[in-house]
C-alpha positions as CSV (number, residue, x, y, z in Angstrom):
1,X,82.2,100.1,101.6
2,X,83.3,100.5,105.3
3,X,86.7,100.2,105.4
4,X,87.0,98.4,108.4
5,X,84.9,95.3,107.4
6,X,86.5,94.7,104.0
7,X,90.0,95.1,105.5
8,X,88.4,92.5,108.1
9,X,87.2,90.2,105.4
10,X,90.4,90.2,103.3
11,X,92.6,89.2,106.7
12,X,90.0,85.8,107.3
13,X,90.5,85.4,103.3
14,X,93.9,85.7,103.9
15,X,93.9,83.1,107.1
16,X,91.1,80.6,105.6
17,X,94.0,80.3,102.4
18,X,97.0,80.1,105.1
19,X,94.8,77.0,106.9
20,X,94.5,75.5,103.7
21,X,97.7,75.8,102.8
22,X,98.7,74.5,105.9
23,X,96.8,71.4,105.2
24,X,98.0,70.8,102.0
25,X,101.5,71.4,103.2
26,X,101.2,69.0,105.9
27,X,99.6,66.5,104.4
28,X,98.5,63.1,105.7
29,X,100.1,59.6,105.8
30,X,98.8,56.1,106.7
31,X,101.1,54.2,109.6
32,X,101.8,50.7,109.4
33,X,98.6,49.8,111.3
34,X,96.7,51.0,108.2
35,X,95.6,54.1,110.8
36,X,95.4,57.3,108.7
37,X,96.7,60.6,110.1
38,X,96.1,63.7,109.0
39,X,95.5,67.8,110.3
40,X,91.9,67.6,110.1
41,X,91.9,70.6,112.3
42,X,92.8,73.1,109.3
43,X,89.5,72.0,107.1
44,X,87.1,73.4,109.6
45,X,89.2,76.4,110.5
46,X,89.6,77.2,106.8
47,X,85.8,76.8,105.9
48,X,85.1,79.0,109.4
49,X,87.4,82.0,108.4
50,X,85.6,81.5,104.6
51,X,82.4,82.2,106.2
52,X,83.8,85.0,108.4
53,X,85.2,86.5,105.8
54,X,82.0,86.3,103.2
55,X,79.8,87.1,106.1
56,X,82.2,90.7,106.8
57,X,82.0,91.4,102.8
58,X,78.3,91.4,103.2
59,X,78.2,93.4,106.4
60,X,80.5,95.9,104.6
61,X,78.3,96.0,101.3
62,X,75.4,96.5,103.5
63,X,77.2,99.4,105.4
64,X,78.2,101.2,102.5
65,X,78.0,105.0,102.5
């Protein structure tokens, strides 16, 4: 495998579990207008670097010597 994708791949796998891990540590909470708030930002990032990351694994299987 080329080295450089899979260490690529592993550093987005890395990042998409830190976004998730972000979301689940931040959670979400509903204020007393019944308006819920949350870090929805970390969901897309996470599923983004997922896809990054499967997509560089591929590349690097491809690649290989």
């Amino acid at each position: 495998m080329n080295r450089r994708y899979l260490i690529a791949a592993v550093l987005c796998f890395c990042l998409s579990w830190a976004c998730w891990a972000a979301y689940d540590w931040n959670g979400f909470y509903l204020d007393q207008d019944g308006v819920l708030h949350e870090q929805f930002g970390f969901i897309p990032l996470g599923w983004l670097f997922d896809l990054v990351g499967l997509v560089l694994l591929v590349l690097a299987w491809v690649r290989r010597k």
